[in-house]
N, C-alpha and C positions, 0 to 999 in steps of 0.2 A: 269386353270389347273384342271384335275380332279382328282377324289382320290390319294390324293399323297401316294407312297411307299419310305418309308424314314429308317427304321428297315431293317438294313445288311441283315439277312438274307432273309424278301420278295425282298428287288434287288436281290441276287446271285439267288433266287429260279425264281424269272419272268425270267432272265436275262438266266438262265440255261435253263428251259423250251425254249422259245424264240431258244435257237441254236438247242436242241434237234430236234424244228418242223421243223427248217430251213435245217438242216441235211447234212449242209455243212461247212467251214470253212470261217468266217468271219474274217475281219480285224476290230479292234478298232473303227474306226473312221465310219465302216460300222454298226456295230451292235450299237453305239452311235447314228446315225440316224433313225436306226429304234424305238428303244428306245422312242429318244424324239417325235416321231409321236406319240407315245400313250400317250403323256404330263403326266405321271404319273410319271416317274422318273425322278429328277433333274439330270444336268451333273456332279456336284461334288459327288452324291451318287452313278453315274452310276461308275465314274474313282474309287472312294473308294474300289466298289464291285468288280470290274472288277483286278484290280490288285490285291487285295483280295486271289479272288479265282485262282490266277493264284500260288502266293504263297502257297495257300493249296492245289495245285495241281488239281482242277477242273476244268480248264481248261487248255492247252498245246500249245505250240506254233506249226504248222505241215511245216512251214513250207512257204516262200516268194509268194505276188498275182501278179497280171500283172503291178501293179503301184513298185511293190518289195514292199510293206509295207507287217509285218509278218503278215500271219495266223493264228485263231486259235480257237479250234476244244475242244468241252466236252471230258473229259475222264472216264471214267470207273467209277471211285470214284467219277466225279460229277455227273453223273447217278445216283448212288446209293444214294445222298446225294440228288441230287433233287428227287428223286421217296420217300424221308424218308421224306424232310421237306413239300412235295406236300400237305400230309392233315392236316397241319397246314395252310396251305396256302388258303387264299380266292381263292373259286369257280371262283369268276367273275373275277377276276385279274387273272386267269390261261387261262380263257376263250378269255382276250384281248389280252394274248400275245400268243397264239395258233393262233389267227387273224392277229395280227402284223405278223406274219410267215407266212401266207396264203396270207398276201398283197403285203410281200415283194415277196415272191415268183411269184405271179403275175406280179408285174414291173421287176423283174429282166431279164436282156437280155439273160442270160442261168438261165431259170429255172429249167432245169435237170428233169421235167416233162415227165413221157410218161405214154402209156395208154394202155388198152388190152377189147376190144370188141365183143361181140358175140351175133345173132342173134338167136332165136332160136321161132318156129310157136310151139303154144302148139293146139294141137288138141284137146283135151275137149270144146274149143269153138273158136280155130282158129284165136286167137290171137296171137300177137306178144310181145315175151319180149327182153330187150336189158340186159345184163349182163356186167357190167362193171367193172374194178380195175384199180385206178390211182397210181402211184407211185412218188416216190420223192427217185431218185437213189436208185432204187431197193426194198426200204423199201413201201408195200404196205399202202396207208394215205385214199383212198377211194374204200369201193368195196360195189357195190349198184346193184339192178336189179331194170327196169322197166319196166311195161305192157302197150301197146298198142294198137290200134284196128287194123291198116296197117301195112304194112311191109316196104310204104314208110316212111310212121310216124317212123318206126325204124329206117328204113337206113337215115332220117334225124337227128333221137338224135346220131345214132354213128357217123356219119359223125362230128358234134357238138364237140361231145364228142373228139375225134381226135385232133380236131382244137383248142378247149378254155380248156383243161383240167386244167387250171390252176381257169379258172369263176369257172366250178363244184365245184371243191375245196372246193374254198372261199363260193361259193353260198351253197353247202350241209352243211359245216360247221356254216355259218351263222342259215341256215333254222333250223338245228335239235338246235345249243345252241337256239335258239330264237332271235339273236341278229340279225333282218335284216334292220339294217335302213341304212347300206350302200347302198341297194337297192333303197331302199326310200328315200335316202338322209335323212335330219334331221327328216322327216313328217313320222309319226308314221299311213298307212294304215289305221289303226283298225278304228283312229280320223277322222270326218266328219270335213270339210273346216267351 
């Protein structure tokens, strides 16, 4: 296992973040798998935190999924409650569950993913840049530009960009925390064989 999170309030606080990135409404037993992917929370701290905060009202039932098990969705006051206890909360455990949301969001069959592209020829030296913003129903999660030297080379990254906005995601996210050895799988780049 790795760093374990066992203090109520780091579960409700990963556990809060975690839906916020997801930005949708989860069932129990869905957000419990994602969870234990990041081996950092037990399942009995998860079910502790998890009804927990349903009693303090941060998070809400909204509402039956396609299986009919409830849904349920942060509210206002666990926003406010996760944005207060975030800077007490370790960096790198905010950073893996912002990951956890970006991977679930990746395998899931409705990702709720779309994307907005634009080419644009800069004449000072006749380059290409691509302007991009990803979304996660409606709420903008990536808006990035990049330079080129063609205009195929552009119309390949928005093409790209179209098709896997879900890899950007994960991959920009990866790139900027530093954390890419999903890429790498366990083998750390930098490390010579």
């Amino acid at each position: 296992m790795k760093t374990p999170i066992s203090k109520m309030d780091d579960v409700k606080i990963f556990v809060l973040h975690l839906i916020h990135q997801i930005n949708r409404p989860m069932t129990y037993v869905g957000l419990n798998e994602i969870v234990e992917v990041t081996e950092h929370i037990k399942y009995i701290d998860f079910a502790e935190a998890f009804y927990s905060m349903i009693e303090d009202g941060l998070l809400d039932p909204v509402g039956k999924g396609l299986d009919d098990d409830e849904l349920f969705f942060i509210t206002d006051k666990g926003l406010t409650v996760a944005d207060g206890l975030k800077s007490e909360f370790r960096e790198a455990l905010l950073r893996e569950s912002t990951l956890a949301a970006h991977r679930y969001l990746r395998f899931s069959k409705e990702k709720g993913l779309t994307c907005e592209c634009e080419i644009h020829r800069l004449e000072v030296d006749k380059t290409y840049t691509v302007d991009f913003r990803i979304y996660n129903r409606k709420k903008e999660v990536v808006h990035g530009s990049v330079n080129t030297e063609s205009e195929e080379q552009a119309k390949q990254m928005t093409k790209n960009i179209y098709a896997n906005p879900d890899v950007i995601l994960m991959g920009m996210t990866a790139l900027m925390s530093g954390d890419v050895n999903y890429i790498w799988g366990t083998q750390d780049p930098k490390k010579k064989k």
